[in-house]
DRENMAR-449277 format. One record per atom (N, C-alpha, C): residue in three letters; x, y, z. Coordinates in steps of 0.05 Angstrom, whole numbers, plus 5000, padded with zeros to 4 digits. Each point is the difference from the previous one (the first is absolute). Layout:
<recs>
ALAXYZ...
</recs>
This chain:
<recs>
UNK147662645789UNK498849775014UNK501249744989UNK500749775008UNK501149835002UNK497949755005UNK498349974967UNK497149855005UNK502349704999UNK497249905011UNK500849654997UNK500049844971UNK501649924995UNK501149964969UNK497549854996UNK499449775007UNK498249764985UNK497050055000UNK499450295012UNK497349995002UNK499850374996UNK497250064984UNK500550264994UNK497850105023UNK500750334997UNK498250195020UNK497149875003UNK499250064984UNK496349764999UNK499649745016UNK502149924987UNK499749665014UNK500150035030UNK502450205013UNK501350085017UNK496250175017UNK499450184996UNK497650065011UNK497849825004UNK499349794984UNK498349825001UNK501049805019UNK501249964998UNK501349805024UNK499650105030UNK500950245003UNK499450155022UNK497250015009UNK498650054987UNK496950135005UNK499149815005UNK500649724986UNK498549805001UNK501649805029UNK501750105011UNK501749875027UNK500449764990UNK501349954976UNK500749854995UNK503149805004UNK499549885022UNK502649795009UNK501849864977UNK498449924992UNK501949854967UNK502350244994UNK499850135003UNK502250284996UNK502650085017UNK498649885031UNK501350075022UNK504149944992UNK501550054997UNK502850024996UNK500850024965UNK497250044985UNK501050084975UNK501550265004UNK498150095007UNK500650455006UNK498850015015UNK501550295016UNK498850105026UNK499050314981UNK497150075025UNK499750174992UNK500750295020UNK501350234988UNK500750215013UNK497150245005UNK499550165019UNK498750105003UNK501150315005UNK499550194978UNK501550175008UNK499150275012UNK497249965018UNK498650105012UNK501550005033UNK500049795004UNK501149845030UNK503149905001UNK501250024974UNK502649975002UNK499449605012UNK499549865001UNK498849775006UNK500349804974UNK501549774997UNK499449764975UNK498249745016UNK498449874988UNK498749845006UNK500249684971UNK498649825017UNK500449754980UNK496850054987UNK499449944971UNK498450044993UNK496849955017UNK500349765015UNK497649845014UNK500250255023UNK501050235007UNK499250065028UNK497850104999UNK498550005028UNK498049915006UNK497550415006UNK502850155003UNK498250254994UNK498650134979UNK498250115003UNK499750194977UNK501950034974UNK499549994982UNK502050014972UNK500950305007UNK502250144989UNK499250284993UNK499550094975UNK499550164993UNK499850074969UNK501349904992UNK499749984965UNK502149964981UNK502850125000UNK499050335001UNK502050174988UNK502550075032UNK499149775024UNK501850115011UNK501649685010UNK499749854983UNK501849784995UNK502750034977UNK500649845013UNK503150004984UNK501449755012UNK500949834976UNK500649685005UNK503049924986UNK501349905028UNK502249924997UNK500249654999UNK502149954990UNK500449614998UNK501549985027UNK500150195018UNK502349795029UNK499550215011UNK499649885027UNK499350145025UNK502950095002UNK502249954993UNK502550185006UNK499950304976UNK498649974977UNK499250204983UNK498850225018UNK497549925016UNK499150075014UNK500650185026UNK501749875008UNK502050135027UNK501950214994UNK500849904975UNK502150244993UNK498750254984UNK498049924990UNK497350354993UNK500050025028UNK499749955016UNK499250155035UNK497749945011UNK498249754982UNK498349885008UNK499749835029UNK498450015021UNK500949745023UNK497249864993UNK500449725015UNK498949814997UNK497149955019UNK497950064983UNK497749945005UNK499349875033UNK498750015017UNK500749925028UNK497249804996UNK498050004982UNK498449834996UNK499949734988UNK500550094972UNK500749714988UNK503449945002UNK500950055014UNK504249974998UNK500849874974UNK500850194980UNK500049904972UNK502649835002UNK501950075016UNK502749835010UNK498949745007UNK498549944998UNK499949735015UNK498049794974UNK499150234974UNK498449774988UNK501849914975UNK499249774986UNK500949814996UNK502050154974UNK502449784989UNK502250144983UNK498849964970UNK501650224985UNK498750024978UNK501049714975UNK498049934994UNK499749694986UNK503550074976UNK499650304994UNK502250014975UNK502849895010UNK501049975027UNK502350005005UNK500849665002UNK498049884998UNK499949684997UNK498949874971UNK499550104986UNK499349964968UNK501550084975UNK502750105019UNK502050274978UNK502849844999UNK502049964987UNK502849945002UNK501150184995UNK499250194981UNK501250324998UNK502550085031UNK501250284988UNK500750185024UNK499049975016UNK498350214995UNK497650095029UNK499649805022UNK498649804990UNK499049825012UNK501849815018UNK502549884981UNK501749895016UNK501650175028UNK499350374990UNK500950085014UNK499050075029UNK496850014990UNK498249965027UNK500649745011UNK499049804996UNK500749675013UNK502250025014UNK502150194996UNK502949965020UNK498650215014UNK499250205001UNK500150135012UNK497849975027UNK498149914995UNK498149815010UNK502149795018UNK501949894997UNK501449855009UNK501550045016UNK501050275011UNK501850195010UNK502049964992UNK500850084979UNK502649934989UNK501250375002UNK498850134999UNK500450305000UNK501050095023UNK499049895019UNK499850015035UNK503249995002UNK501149684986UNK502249815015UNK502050124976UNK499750114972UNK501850014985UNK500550294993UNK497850175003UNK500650284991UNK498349874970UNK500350324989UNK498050054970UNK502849774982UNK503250085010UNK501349874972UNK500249714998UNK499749925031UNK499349614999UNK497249974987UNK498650214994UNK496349814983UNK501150024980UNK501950264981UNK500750054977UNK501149814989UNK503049845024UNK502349764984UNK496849785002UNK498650035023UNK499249764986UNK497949954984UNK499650214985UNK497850004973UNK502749964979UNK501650115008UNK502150064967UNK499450324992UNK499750095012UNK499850374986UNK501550135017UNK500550264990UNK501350165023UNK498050135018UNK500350205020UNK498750085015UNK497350304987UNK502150074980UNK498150244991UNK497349864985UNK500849784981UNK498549784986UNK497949925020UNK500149945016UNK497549915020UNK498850235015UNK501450205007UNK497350235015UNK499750154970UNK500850104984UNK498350194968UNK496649735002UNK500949714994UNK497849804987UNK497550055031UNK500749975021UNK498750025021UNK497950255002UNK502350184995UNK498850285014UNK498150054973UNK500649924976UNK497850004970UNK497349905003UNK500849695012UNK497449885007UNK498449945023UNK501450035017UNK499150115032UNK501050245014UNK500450144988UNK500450295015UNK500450085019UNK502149735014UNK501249975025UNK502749884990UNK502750005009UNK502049854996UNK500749875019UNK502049764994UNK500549755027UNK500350015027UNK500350345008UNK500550045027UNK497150055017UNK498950214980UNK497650085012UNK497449724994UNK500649824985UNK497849725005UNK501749945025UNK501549935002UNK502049845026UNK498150195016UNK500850255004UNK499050145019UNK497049945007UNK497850024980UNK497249925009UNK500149695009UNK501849794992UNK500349845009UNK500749845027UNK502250345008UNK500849895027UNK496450065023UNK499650324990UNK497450035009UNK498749825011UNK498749894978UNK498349815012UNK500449765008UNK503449895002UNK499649865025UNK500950005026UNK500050265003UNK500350205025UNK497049955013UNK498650204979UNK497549925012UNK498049755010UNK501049764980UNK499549825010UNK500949895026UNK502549985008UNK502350025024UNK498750175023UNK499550274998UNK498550065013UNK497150015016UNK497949914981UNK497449895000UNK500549635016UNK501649964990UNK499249664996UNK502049955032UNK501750065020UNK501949925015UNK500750195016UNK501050015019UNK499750175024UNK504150005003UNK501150074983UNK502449964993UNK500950335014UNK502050075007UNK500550235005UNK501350204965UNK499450184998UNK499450104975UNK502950104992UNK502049925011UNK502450004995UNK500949794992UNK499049865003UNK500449634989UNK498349974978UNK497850175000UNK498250024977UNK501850114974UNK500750185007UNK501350204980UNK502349874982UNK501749875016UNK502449864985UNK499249774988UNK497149835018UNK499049724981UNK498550154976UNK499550174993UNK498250184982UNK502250064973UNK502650015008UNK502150034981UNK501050364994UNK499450085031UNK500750335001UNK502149975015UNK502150214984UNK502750035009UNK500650195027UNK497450165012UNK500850255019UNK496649865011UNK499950065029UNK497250075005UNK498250274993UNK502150244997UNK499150134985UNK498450054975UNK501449874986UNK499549844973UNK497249854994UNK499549825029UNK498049895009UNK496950245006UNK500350075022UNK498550225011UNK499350154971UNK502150094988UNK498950244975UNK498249884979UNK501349714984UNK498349904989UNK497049935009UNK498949985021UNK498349825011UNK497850284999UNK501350195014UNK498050345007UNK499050064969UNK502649924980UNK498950194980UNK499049774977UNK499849794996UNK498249714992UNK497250095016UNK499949945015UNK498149985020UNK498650165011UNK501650315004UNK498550185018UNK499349975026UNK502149775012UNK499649975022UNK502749815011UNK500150125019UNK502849905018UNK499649795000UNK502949805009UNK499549685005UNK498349985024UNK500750115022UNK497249885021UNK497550105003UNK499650214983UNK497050064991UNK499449824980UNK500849874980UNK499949764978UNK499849715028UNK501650005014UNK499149765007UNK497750005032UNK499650295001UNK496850045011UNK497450024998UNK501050034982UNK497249944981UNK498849754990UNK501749815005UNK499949674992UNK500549905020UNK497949995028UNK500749805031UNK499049664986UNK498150084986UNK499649694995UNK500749914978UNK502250094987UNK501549824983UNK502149945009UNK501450175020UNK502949945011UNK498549675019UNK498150135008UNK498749695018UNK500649804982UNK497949954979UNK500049724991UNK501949994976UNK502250195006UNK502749844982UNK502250025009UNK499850115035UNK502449955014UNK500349675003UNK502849955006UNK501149735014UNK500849975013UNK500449735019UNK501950035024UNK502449854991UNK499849964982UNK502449864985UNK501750204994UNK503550055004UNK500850164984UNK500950024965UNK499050194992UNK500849994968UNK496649864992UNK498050015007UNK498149844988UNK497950274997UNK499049934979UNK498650264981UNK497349884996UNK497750055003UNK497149894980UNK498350354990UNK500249814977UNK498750304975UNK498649844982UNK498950194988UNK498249934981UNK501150074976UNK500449854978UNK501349954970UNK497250154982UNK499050274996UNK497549954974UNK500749834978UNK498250094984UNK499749804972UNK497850124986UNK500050034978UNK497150084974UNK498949794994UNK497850015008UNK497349834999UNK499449924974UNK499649664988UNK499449885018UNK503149855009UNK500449815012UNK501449795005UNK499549725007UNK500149904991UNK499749635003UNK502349905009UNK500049985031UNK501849875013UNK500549654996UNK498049844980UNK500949765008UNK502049894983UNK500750114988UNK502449894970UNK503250205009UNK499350215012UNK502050084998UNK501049955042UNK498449935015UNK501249885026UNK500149684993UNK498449894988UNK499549664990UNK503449964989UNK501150144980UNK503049954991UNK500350025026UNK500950225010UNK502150055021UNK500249795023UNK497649935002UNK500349755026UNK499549744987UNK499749984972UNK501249654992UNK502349954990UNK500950224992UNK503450004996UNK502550085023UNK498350065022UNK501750055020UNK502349835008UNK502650075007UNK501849905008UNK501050015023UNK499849745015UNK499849865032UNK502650165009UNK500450205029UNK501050165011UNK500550264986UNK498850054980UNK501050344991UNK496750074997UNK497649844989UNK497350105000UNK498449845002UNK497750055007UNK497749825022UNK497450164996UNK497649825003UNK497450094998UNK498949895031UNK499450235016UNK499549975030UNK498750155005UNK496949965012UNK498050105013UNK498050224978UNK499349964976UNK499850164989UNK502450174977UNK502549985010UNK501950224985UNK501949834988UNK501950114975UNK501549924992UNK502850105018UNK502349965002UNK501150135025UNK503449804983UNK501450224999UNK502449864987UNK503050225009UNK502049855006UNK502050225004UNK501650134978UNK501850305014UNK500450194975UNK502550085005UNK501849914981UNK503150134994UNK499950354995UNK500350195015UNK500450174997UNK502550254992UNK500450265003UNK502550054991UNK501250075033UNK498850045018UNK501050035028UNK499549735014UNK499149864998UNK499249725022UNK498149734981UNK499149955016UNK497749844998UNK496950075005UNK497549954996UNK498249975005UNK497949804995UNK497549955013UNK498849794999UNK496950224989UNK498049824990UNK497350174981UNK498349835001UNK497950095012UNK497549925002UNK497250084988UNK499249904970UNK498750124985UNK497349905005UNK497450175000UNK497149845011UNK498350194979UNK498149864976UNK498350074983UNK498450105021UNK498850315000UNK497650125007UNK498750074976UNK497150084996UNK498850044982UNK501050204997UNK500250235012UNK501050294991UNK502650074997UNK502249725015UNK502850185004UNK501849714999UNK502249985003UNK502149835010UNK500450085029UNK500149795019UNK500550095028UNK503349895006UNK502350124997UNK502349865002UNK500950095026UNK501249835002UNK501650085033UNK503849855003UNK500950214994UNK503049964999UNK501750135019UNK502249725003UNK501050035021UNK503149964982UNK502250275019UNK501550144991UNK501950015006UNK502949814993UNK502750115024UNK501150315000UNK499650104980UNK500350264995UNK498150214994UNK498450085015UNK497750214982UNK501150164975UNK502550024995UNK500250124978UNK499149914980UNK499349735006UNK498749884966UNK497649944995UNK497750255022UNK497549904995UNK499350134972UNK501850224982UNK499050054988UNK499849854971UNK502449844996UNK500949794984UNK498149765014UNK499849925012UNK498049665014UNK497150134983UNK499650245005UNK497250084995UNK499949974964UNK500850074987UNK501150014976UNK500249714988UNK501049935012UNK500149674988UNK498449785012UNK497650105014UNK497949815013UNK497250154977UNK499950264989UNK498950114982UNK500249894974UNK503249914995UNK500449934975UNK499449744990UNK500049785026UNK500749785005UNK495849934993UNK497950125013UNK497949994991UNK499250184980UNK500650084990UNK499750134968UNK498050255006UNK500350255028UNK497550055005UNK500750254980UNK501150084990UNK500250284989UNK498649924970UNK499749904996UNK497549854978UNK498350184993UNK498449984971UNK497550164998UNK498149714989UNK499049925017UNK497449784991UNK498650004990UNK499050314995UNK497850084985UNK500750024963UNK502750124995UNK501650034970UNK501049744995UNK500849775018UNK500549754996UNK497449894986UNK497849955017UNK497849844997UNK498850114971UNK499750155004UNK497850194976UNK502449864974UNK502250104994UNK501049884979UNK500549684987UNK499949875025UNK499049705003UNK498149894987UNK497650185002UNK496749895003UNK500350064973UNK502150154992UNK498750074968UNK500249724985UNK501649705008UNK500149804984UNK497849925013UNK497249904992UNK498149804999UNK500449835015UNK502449794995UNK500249715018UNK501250105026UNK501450225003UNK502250075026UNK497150135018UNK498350144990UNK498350255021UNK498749785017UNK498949754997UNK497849905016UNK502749895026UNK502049934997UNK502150015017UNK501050295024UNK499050214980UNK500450165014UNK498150125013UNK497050004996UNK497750095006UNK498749775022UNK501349815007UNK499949815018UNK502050095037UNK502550014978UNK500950165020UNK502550235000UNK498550225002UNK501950204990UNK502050125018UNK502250054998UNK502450185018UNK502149795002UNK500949814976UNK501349815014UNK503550194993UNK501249945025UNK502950105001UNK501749824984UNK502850114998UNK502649814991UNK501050005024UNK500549675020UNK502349935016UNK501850184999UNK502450095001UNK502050044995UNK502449995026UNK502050094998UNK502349905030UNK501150235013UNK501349985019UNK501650125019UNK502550105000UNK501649714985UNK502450004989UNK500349874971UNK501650174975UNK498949944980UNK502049784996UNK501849955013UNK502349854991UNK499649835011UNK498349855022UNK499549805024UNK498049854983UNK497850244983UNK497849884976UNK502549884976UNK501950044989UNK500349874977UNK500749765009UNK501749955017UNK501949745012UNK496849805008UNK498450105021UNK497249824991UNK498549974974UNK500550094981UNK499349964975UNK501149804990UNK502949975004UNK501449814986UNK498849795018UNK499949955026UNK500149715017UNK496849904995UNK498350184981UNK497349974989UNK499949844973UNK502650044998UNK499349924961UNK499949675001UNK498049944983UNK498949814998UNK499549815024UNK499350135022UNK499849815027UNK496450165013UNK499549745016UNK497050075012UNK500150275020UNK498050125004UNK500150225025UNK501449855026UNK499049895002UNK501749745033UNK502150024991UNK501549924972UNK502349885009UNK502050344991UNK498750224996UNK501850174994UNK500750115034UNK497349955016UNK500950165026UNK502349785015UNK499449744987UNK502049955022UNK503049984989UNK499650094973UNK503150004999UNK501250225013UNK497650294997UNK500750275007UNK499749955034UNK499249835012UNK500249925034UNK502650005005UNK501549694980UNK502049874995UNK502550265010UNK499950264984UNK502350154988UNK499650125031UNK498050145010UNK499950165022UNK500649835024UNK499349825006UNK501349875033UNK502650074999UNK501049854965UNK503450015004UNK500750224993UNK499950184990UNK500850264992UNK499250235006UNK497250075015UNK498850305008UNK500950055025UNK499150195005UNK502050205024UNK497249925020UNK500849835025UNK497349975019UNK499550285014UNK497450035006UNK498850205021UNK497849905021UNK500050185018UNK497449875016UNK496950104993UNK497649904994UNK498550044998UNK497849925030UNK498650135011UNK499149975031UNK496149994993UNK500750084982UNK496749944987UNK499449774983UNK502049884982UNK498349754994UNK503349874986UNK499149904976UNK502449814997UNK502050064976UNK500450274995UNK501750094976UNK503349965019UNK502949974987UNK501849855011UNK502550144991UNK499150114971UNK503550034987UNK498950264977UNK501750074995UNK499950214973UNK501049864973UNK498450034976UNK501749794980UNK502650085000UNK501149834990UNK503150044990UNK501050254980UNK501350135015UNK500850194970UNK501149824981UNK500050204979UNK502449914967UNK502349955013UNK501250185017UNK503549975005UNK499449685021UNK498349885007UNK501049775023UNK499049854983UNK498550014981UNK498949644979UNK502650044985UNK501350224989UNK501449914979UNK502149865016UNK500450045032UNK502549875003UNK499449785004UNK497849784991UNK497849775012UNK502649764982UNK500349835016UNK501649794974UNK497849894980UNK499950034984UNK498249844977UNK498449715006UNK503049855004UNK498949745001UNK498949915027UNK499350175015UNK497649995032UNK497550084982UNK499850054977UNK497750084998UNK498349774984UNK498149985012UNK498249744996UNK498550134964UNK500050024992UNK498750004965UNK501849944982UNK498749824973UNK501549974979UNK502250294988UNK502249804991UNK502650164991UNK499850274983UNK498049924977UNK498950234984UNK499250285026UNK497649945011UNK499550255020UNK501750095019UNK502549775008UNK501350105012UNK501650204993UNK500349964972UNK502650254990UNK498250204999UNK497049954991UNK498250325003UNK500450205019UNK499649795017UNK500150085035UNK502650195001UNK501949864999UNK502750125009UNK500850214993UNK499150044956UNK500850074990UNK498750315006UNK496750075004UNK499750195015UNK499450105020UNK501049845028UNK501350095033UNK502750214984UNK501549884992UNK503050134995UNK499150254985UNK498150004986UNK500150334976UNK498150105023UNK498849965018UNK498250155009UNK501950135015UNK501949815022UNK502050115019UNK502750134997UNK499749994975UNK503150184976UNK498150194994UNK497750025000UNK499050274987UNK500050044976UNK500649764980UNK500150074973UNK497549944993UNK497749875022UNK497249994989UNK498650255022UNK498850064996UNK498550205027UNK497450044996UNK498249915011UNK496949954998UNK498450155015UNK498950295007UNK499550125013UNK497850254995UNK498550065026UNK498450294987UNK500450194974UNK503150034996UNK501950174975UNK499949844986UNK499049714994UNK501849914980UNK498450064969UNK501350044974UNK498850114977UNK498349654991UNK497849975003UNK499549714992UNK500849894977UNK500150124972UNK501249874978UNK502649925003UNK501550185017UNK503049914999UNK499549755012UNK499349995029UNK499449845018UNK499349704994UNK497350004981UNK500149794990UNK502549944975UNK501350134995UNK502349874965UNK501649855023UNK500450135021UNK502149875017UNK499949795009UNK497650015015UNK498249625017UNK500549844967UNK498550124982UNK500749734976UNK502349994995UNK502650104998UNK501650015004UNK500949675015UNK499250025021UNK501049815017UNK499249634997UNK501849795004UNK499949824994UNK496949885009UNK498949884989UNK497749855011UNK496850245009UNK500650234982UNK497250185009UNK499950014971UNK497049944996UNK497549974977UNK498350165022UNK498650144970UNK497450185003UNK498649975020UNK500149705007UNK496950005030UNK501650145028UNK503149905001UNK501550155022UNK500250254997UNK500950204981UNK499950194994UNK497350165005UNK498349884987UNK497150314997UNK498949845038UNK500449815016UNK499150035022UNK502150165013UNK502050055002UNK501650135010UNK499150334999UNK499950024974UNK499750324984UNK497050025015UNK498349865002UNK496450045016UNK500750025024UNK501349855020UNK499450045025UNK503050105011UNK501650054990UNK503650165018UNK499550254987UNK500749964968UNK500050274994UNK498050114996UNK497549945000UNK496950245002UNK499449954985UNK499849924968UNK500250114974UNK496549874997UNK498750174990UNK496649975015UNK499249894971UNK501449974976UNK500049904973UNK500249695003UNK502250005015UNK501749654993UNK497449795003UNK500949844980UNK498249794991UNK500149684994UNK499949875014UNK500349705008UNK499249784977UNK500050174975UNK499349804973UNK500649635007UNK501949995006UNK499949705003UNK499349875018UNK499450165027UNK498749915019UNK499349675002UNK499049865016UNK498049784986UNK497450085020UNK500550105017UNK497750165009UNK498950144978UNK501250164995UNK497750144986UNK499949954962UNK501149834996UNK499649914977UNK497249705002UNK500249935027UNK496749905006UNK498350095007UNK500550295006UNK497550165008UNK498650134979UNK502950084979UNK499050134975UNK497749784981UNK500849764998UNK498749734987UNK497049985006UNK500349955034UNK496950015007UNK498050264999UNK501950245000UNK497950234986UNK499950114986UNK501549734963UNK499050144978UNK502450214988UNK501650035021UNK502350134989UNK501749814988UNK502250224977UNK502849774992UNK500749855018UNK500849744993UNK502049955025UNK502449974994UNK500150034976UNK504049984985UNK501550275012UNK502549915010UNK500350215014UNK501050324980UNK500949954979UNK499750204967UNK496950164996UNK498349735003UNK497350054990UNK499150295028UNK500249875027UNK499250145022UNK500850275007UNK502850024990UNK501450224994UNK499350234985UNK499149874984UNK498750234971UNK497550085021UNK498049855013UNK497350004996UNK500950275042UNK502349994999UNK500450145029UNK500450264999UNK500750064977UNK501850274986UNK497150115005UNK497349925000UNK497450295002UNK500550075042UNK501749835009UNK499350025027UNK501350175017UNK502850034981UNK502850215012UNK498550345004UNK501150025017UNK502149945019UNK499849935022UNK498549815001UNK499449835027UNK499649784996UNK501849784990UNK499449744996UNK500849905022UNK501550015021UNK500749965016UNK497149995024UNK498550104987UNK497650035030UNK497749704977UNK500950024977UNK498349784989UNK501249865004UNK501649935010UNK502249715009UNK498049875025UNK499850295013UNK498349815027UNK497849974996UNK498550114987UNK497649905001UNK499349774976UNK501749944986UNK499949764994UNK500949795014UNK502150045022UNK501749825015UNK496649925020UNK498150215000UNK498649905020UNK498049804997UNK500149904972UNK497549894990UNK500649665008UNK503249995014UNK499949755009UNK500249955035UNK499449765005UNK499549955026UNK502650015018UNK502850084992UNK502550045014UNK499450175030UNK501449905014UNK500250175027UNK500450285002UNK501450004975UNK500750314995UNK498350275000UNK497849814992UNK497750195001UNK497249995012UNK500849975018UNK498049995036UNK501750045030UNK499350135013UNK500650095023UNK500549765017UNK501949965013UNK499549785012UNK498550075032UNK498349745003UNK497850055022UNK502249895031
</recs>
């Protein structure tokens, strides 16, 4: 049996019995009565103890000969918090793979781009998830087949290739034996979801994003729509809604806080990249999160818990494109929220690739690395110092000698950004918090939060604050925001 590493048999049964959601994409549980895996929260009868058996990946799962629960659809609940909290193998190797990088490159493009060979990545995989890169790809393409299917009235041959299956064969077999049920028995059984997530738009998708309870949408949509940048993202009618460089096209994303879910609705020049859009609209709101192992370790400092017991589930912002986040980092340094968007306005009229938007007022896609670095310098409106910042990494981003990404190892990642002319610690650890994930990074010099720390009794030396943060890891990065919230910035309120 092939238990789930981070949690033992006990923990693993109690969770179950008790339908407990907080669990839902830690481990699935196998039933080897019914040949059936389920997410811990499903909603039937437990079965015994002794006829459970618990795997860490629903592709673990598929490949014992398990299919997928037709009640609670364990494919569809939320991803496991480890693959966003880890720089390790594994993890970098899930995040690509999560990314479709497996889909577009084969097992030996995830391998060159971890740095290992190919045997090195399925032995570490198949050790700790008891599936290797093909067979996660594989549960991966699954389910967004099934989504494809459920959600759009697409002909299921169009389904199959946007799903990232090479034969419809391929298609059909996976789907019967996942599922236990053909594609148009799977999408007959769902008349009223194909309803209210078909479109008449072509390429336009609406689904529902879960998330582990709780979540506090106003700090982590409050950033996203006061830092927004005029033609690439916008806060309209309720939603945050911003456009998306993909690996086949373009797309545009429409994100709307529900109490229970994310309601996104993305629109697609290529369906091949709903599985990647989906992936980085997940990543981009931090939902694979555990709020509950965040908070609890928080509350253990005195001055931080009444912050958090006020309001608990607060997310990390984080981005879309990690390289689009550093280049706005730099046009941030030392300048107001106003004046960073409009320099980042500035770069996109003249430099982003325009599109049409027919729903509201998004215009261009930011600029890649390869079109700023060809930017002449002296068009660019900021002092000389940031300008060589600027330039200096457009050019390493678009030479590739910097690469900032789901894979990237963060220690290296950061030696490198300091590395570069004009990045000090506040550029760096915001970078490492919201591009590269890193759920630690810590804003010591902040002046936000070196006045937040002041007024509640914390250090405020940024040495002193440091020491007094070390009880908070590995999540100082979620104490970033809830100290960021103790001031009246836009950042942290919804805009009405």
């Amino acid at each position: 049996m092939q238990t789930a590493t981070h949690l033992d048999r006990e923990h693993c049964v109690r969770a179950v019995q008790s339908k407990d959601a907080r669990f839902d994409g830690w481990f699935f549980t196998a039933v080897l009565t019914t040949r059936i895996y389920c997410r811990p929260s499903c909603p039937v009868v437990p079965p015994k103890p002794e006829n459970m058996t618990f795997y860490p990946s629903a592709a673990a799962c598929q490949q014992a000969g398990f299919r997928a629960c037709k009640r609670c659809r364990p494919d569809t609940s939320p991803g496991s918090p480890e693959w966003n909290r880890r720089a390790d193998l594994v993890a970098r190797a899930m995040r690509l793979i999560a990314d479709g990088v497996v889909d577009r490159e084969g097992v030996p493009g995830l391998a060159a781009r971890l740095g290992y060979s190919t045997r090195q990545v399925e032995r570490q995989l198949l050790a700790e998830l008891g599936a290797g890169p093909l067979a996660l790809a594989r549960a991966q393409r699954a389910q967004t087949a099934r989504l494809l299917i459920e959600t759009t009235p697409l002909p299921m041959a169009d389904i199959a290739f946007a799903a990232g299956f090479s034969s419809i064969r391929a298609f059909n077999d996976t789907v019967r034996e996942v599922f236990a049920l053909s594609p148009s028995e799977l999408r007959g059984r769902a008349p009223g979801r194909r309803a209210s997530g078909a479109s008449g738009a072509p390429g336009t998708l609406c689904l529902r994003l879960p998330f582990r309870a709780p979540l506090n949408p106003t700090n982590l949509f409050g950033h996203l729509a006061a830092t927004a940048v005029p033609g690439v993202e916008e806060w309209r009618d309720g939603a945050y809604r911003r456009t998306l460089r993909l690996p086949y096209g373009h797309g545009i994303v429409s994100l709307t806080p529900r109490p229970d879910h994310i309601a996104c609705r993305l629109t697609l020049s290529d369906l091949r990249d709903l599985t990647v859009a989906i992936s980085r609209c997940r990543r981009l709101l931090d939902l694979d999160a555990d709020p509950v192992a965040v908070d609890d370790r928080l509350r253990t400092d005195p001055l931080l818990a009444p912050l958090v017991d006020k309001a608990p589930g607060r997310r990390v912002p984080r981005t879309v494109d990690e390289a689009e986040f550093a280049v706005r980092a730099v046009l941030g340094q030392q300048v107001s929220t106003a004046a960073a968007r409009t320099h980042a306005a500035r770069l996109v009229t003249a430099h982003g690739k325009p599109l049409d938007d027919p729903e509201g007022g998004l215009t261009h896609l930011f600029p890649s690395p390869e079109a700023l670095a060809a930017v002449d310098p002296e068009t660019l409106a900021m002092p000389r110092t940031r300008r060589t910042t600027f330039t200096t990494l457009v050019r390493r981003l678009a030479d590739g000698t910097l690469h900032l990404g789901v894979e990237s190892d963060w220690p290296e990642a950061r030696a490198r950004l300091l590395a570069l002319p004009g990045f000090g610690p506040w550029t760096v650890d915001v970078i490492a918090m919201r591009a590269l994930g890193d759920p630690d990074a810590f804003l010591a010099t902040d002046l936000g939060i070196r006045r937040a720390a002041k007024e509640l009794g914390l250090p405020a030396t940024p040495a002193a604050l440091t020491a007094r943060a070390e009880a908070w890891r590995p999540w100082r990065a979620y104490a970033v925001q809830y100290l960021w919230a103790t001031d009246g910035h836009p950042i942290n309120f919804l805009p009405v």
